[in-house]
C-alpha positions as CSV (number, residue, x, y, z in Angstrom):
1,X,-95.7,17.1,17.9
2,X,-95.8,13.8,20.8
3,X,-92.5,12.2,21.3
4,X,-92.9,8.3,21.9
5,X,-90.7,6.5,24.8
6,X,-88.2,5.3,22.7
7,X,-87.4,8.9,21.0
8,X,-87.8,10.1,24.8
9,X,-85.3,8.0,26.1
10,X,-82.7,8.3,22.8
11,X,-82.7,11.5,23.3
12,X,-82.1,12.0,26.9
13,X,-79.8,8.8,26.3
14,X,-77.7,11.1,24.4
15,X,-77.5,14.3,26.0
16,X,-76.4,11.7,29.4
17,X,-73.7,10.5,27.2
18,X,-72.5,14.1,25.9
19,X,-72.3,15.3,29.8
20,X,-70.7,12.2,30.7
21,X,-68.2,12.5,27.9
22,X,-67.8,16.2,29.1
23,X,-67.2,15.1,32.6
24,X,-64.6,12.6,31.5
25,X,-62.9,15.4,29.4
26,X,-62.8,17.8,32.2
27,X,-61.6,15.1,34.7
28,X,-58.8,13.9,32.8
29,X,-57.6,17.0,31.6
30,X,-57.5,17.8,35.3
31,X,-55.6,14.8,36.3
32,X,-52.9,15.6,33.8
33,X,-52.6,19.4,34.8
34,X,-52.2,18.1,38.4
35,X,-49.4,15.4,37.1
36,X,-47.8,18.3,35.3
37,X,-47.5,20.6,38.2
38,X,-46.3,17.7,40.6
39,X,-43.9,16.8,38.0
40,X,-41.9,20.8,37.5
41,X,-42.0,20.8,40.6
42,X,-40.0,18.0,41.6
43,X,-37.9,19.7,38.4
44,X,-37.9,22.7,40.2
45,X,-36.7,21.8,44.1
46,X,-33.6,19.7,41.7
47,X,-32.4,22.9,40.4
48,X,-32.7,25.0,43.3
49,X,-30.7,22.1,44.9
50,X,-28.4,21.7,42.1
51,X,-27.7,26.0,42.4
52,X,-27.4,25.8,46.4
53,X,-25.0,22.5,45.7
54,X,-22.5,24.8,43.3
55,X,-23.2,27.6,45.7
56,X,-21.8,25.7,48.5
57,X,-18.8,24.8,46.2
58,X,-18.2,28.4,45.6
59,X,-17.7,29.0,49.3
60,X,-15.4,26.1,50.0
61,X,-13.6,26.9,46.9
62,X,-11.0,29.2,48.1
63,X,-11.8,31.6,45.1
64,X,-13.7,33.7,47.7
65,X,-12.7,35.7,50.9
66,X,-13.3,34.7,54.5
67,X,-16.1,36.4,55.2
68,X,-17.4,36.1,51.8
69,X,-16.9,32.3,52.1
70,X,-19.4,32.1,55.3
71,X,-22.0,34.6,53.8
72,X,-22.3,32.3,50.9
73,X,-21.9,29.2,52.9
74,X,-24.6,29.8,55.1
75,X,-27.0,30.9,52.7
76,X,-26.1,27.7,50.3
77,X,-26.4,25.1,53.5
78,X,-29.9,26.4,54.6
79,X,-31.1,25.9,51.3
80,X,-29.8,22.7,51.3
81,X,-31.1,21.4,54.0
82,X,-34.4,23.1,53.1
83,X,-34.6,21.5,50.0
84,X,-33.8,17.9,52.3
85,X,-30.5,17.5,50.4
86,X,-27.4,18.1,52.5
87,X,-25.4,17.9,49.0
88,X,-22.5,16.7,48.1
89,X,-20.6,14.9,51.2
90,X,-17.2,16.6,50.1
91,X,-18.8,19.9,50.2
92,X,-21.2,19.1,53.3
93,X,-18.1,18.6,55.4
94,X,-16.2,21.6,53.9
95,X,-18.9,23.6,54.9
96,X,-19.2,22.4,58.4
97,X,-15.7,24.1,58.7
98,X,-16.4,27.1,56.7
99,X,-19.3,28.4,58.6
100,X,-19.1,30.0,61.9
101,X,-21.1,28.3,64.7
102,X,-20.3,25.0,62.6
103,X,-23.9,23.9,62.8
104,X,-26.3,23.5,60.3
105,X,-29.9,25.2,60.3
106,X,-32.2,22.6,60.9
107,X,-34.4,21.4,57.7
108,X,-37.6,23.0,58.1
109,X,-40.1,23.6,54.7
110,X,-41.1,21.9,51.6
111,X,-41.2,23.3,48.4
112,X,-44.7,25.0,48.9
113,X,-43.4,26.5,51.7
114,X,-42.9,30.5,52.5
115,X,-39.9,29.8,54.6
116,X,-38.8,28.0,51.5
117,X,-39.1,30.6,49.4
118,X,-37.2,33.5,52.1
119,X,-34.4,30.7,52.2
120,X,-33.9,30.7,48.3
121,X,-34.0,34.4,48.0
122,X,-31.3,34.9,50.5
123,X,-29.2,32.7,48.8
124,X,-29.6,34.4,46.2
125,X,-29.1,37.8,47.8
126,X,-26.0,36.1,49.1
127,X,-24.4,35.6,45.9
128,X,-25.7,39.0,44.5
129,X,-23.9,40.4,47.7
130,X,-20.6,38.7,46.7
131,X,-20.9,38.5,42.8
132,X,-22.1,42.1,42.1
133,X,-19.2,44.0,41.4
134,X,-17.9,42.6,37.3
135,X,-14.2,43.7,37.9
136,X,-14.0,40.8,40.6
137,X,-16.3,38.4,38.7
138,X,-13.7,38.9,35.8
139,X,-10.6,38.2,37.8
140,X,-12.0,35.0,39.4
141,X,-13.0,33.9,36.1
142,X,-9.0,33.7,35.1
143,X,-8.3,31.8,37.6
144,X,-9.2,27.9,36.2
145,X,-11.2,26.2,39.2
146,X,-13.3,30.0,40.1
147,X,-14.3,30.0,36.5
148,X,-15.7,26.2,36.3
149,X,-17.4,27.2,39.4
150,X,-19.1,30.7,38.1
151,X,-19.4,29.0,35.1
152,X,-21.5,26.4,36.7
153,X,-23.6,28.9,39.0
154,X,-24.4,30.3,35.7
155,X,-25.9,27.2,34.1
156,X,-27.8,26.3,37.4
157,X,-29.6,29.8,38.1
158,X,-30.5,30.0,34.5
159,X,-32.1,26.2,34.6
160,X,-33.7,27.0,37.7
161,X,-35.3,30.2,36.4
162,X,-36.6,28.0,33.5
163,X,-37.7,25.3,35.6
164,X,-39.7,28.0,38.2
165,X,-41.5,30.0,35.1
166,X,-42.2,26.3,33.8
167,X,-43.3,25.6,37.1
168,X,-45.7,29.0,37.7
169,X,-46.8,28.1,34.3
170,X,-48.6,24.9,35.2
171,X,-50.1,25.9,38.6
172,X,-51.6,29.1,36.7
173,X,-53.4,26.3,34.0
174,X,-54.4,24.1,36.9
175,X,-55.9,26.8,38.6
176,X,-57.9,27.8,35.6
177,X,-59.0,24.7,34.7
178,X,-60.1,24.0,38.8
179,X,-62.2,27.2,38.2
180,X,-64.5,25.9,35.2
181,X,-68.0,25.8,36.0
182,X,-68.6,22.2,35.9
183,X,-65.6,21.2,37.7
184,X,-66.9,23.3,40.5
185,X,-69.9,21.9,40.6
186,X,-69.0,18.2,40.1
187,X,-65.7,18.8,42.5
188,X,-63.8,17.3,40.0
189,X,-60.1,18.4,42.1
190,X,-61.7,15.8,44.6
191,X,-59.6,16.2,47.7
192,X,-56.1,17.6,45.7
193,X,-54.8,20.7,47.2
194,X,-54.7,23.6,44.8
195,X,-51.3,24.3,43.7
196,X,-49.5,27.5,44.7
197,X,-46.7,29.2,42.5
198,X,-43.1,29.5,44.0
199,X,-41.9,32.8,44.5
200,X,-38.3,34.2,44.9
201,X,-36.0,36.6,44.3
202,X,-34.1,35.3,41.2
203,X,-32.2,38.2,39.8
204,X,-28.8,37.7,39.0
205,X,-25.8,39.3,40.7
206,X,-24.6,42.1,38.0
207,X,-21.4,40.8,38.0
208,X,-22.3,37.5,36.7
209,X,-24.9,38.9,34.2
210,X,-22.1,41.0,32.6
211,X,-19.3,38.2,33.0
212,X,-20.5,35.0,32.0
213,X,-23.6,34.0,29.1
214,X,-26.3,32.8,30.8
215,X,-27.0,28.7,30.5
């Protein structure tokens, strides 16, 4: 069976058109996977923020004890500062006074950032620290302004583990996708960094957990 020129080029006219198609597919599909994970993750560093900002309000609340107060304090303002927001100026200032050497740790990572991640889990081994114990929890919650508070810490920690699984959920699609054959071979990602999950330590104090619904 001979093929003439014009069935020669239809053909390969097609199967140029099908890999191009293919190509486009992959390409956009990429582009939106990379969108997503920008986008949780400017979702994400707003919650951490928005649990270091209550955090910080805890301290300067008076609801907690001196040394309790600069433990939490400490924690809350190097997140803070990690996260590039110094938070509220009421609660900046407060904390200024609250904390020992009355100054701030410099800012220092980005969200991608391991030092990030250390900061975040110390806060949140702050908190545990001070929140463990349920008997305590209970008798701050009675009190009207300590219960707004833990009853906002609540709401925060449980957004922000949302917003990190959401987060880890989209870099572990972008990743896969990156790793298709023929966006290897075409280098598709072009020159976009490959996007990393966030890690921390996010478990709640036990005192909180039993005290207050989560969210």
């Amino acid at each position: 069976m001979s093929w003439s020129w014009a069935e020669v080029v239809l053909v390969v006219g097609v199967v140029l058109a099908l890999v191009l198609w293919f190509v486009w597919v992959d390409a956009s599909r990429l582009d939106r996977l990379h969108r997503r994970v920008d986008a949780s993750r400017s979702v994400l560093d707003q919650q951490l923020v928005r649990r270091a900002t209550v955090a910080a309000e805890l301290a300067t609340s008076g609801a907690l004890d001196p040394a309790s107060s600069i433990v939490v304090g400490e924690a809350a303002w190097a997140a803070l500062t990690a996260g590039g927001d110094p938070g509220p100026a009421g609660a900046a200032g407060e904390l200024r006074t609250v904390l020992a050497e009355g100054e701030p740790p410099p800012s220092r990572v980005t969200l991608d950032g391991l030092d990030r991640s250390q900061i975040e889990s110390d806060l949140t081994a702050a908190l545990r620290e001070v929140l463990d114990d349920p008997h305590e929890v209970a008798l701050m919650v009675t009190d009207e302004a300590g219960g707004a508070l833990l009853d906002d810490l609540s709401a925060a920690w449980y957004r922000m583990q949302l917003a990190r699984r959401f987060h880890n959920d989209a870099v572990a699609l972008t990743r896969s996708a990156r790793r298709a054959p023929l966006v290897r071979l075409l280098r598709l990602a072009g020159s976009a960094p490959e996007p990393v999950t966030f890690e921390l330590d996010d478990e709640w104090p036990e005192g909180l957990r039993h005290v207050l619904p989560r969210g």
